[in-house]
TIMI-2910 file (N, C-alpha, C, CB; in pm, 1 decimal, decimal comma, always signed):
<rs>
+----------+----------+----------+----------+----------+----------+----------+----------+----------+----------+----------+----------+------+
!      n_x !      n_y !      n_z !     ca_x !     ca_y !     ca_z !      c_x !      c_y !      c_z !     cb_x !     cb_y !     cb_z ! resn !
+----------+----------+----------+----------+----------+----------+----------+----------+----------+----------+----------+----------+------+
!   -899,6 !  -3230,7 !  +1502,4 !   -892,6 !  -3223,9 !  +1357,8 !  -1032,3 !  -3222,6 !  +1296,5 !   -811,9 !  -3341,0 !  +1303,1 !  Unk !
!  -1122,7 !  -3337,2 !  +1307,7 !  -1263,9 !  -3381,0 !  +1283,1 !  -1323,5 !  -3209,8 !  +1338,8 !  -1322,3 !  -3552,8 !  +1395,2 !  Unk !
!  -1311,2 !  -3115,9 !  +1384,7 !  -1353,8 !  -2996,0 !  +1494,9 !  -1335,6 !  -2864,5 !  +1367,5 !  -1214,3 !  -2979,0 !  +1671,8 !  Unk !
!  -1197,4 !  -2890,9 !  +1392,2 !  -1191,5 !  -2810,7 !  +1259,5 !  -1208,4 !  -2806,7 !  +1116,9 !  -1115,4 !  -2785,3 !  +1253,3 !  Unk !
!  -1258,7 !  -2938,7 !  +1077,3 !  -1275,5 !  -2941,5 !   +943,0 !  -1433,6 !  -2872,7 !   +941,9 !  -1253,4 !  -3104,0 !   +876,7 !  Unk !
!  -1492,4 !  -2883,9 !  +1043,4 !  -1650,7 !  -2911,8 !  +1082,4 !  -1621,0 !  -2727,4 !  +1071,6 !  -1716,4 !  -3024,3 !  +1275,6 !  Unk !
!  -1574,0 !  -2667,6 !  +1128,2 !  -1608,8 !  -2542,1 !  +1127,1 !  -1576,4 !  -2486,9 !  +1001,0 !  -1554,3 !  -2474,9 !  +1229,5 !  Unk !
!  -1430,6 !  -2517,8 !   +934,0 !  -1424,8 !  -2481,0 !   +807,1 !  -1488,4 !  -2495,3 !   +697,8 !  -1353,1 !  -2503,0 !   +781,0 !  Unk !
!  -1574,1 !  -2588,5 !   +767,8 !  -1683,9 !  -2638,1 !   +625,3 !  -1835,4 !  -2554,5 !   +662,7 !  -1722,9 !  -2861,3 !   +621,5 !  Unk !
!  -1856,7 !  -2518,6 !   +764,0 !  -1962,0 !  -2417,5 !   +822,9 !  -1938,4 !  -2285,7 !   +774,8 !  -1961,0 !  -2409,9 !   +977,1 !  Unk !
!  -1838,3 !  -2302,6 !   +818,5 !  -1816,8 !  -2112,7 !   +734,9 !  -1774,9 !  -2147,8 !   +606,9 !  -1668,5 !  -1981,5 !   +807,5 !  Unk !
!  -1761,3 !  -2225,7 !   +534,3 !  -1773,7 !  -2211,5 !   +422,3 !  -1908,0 !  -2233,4 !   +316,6 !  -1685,1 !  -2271,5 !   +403,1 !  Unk !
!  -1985,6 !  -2268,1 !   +413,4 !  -2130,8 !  -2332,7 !   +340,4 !  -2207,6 !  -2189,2 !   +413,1 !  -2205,5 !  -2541,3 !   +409,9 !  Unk !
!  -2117,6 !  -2119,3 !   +512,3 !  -2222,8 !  -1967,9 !   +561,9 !  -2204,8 !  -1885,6 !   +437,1 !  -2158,4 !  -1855,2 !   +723,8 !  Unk !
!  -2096,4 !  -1861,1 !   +353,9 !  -2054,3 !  -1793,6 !   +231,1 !  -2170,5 !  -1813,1 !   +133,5 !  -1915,1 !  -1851,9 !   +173,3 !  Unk !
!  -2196,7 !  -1913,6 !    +92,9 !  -2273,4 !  -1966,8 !    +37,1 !  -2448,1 !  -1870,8 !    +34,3 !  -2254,7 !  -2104,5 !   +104,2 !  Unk !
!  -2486,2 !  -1928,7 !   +186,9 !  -2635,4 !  -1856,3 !   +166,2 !  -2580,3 !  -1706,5 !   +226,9 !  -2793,7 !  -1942,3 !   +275,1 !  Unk !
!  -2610,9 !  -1633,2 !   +122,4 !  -2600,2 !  -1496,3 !   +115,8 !  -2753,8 !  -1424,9 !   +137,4 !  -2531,0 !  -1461,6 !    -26,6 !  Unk !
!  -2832,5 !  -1503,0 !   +143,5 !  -2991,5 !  -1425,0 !   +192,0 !  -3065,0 !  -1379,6 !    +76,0 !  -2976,4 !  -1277,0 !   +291,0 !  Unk !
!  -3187,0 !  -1281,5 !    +50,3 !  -3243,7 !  -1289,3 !    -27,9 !  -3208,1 !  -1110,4 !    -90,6 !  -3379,5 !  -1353,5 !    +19,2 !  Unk !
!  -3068,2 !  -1104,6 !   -157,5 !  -3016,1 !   -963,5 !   -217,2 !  -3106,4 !   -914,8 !   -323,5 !  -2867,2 !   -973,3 !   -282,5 !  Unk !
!  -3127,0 !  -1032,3 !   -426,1 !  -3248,7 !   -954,9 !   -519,4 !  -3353,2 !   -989,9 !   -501,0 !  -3250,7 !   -961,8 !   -654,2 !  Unk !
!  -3401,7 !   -991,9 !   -439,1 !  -3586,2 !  -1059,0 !   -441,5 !  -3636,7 !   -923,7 !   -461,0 !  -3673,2 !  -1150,1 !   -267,2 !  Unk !
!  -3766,6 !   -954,2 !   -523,9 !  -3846,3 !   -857,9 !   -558,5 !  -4033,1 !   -886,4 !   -445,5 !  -3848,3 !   -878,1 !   -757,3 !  Unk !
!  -4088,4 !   -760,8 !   -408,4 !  -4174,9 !   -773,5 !   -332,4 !  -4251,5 !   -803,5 !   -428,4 !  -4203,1 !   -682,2 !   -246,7 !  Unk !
!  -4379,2 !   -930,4 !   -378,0 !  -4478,7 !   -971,3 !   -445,2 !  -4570,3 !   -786,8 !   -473,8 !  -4564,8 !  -1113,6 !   -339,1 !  Unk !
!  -4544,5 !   -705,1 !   -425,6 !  -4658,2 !   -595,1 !   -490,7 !  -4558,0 !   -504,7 !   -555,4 !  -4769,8 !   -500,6 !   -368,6 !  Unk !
!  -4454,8 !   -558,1 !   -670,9 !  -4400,5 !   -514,5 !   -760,8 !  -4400,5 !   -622,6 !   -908,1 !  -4275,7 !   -478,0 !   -698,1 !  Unk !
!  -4444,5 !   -703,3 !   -872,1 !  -4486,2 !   -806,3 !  -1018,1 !  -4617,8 !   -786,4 !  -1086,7 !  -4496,8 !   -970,8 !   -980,2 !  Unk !
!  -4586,6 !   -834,7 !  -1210,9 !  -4683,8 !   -874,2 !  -1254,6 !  -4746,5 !  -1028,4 !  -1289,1 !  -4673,8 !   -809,8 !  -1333,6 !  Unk !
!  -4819,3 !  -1040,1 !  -1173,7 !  -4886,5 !  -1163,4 !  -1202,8 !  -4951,0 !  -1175,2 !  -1284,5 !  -4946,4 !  -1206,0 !  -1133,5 !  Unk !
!  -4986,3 !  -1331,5 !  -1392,5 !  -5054,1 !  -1361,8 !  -1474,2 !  -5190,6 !  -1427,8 !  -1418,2 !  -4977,5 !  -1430,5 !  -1552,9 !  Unk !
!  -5273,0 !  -1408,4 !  -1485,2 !  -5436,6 !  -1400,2 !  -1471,8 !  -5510,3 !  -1559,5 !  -1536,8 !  -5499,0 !  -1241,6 !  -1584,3 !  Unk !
!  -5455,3 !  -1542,8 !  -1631,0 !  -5452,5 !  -1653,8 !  -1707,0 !  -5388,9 !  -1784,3 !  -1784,8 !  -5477,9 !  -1619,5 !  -1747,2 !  Unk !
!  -5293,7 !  -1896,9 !  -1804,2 !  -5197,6 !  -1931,0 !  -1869,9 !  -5269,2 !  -2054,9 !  -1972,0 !  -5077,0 !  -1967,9 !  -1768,2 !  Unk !
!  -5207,8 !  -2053,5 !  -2052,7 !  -5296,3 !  -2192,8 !  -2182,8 !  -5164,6 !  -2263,1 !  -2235,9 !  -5407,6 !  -2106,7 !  -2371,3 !  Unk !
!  -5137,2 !  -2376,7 !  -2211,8 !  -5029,3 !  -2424,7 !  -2311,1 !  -5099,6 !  -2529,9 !  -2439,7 !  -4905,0 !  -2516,5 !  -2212,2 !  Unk !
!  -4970,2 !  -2489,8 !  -2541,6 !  -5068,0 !  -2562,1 !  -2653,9 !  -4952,9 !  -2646,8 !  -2684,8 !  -5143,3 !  -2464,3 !  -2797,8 !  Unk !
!  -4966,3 !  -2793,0 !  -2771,9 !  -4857,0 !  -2825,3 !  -2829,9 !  -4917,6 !  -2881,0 !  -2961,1 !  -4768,0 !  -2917,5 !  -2744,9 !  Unk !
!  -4785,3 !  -2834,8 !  -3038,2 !  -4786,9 !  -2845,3 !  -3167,6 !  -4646,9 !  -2922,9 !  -3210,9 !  -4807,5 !  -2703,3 !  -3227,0 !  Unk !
!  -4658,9 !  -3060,1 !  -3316,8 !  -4553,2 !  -3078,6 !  -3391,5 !  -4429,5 !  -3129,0 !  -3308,0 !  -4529,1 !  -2956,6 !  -3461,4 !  Unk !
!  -4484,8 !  -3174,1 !  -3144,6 !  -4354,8 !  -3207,6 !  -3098,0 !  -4286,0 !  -3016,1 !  -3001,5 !  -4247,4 !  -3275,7 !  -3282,3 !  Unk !
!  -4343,1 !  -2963,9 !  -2998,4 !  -4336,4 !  -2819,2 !  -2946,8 !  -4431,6 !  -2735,1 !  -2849,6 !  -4337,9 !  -2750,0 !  -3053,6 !  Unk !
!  -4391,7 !  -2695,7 !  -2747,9 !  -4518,5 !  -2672,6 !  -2687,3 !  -4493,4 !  -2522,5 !  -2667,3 !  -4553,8 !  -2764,3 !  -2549,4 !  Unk !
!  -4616,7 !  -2461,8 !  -2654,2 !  -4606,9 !  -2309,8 !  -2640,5 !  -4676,2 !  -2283,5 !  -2539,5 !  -4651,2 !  -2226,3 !  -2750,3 !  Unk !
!  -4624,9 !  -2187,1 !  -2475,8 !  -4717,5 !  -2159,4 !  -2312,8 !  -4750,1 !  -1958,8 !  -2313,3 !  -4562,1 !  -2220,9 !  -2117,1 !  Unk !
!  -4863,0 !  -1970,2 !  -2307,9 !  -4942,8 !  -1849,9 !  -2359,8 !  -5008,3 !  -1772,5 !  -2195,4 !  -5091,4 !  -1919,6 !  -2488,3 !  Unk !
!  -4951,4 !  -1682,0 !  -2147,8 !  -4956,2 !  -1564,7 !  -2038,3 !  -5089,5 !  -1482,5 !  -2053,7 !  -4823,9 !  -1457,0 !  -2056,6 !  Unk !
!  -5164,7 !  -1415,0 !  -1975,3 !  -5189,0 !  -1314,4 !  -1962,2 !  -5190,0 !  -1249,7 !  -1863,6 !  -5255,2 !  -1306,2 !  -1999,5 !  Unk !
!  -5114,9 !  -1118,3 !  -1863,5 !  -5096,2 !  -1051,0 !  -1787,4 !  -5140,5 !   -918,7 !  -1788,9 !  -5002,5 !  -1064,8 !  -1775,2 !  Unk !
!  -5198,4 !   -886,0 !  -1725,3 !  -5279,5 !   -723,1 !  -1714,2 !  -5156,1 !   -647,3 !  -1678,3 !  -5421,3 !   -696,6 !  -1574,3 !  Unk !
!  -5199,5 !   -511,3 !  -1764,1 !  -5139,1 !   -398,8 !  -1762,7 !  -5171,5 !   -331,8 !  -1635,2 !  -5170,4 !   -326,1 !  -1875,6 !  Unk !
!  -5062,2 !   -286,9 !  -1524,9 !  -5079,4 !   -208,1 !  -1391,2 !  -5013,9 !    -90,2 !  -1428,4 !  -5015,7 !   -274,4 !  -1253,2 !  Unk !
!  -5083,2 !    +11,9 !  -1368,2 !  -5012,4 !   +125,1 !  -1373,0 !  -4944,9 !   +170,6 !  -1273,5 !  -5075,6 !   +207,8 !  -1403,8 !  Unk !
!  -4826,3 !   +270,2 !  -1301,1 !  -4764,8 !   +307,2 !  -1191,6 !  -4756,2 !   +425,3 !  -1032,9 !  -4693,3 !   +315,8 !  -1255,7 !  Unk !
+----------+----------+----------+----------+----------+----------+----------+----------+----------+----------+----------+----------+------+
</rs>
């Protein structure tokens, strides 16, 4: 009993990790260069820069 719960719960936790379907290759992003966060008033703002790549 303890045998089979063990496998039904294996293949059911194999369902689970499905692998990496959308990942994107690191030399299709755009990484940021720079980041600054500021806070204001109880609010914080987080400020990117990211260079323009061409295609």
């Amino acid at each position: 009993m303890k045998l089979k719960l063990k496998i039904c719960s294996s293949m059911f936790l194999l369902l689970l990790l499905n692998g990496c379907w959308d990942n994107k290759d690191i030399n299709h992003r755009a990484l940021p260069i720079a980041m600054g966060i500021a806070y204001d008033k109880g609010n914080y703002t987080v400020y990117l820069d990211i260079p323009k790549v061409s295609a």
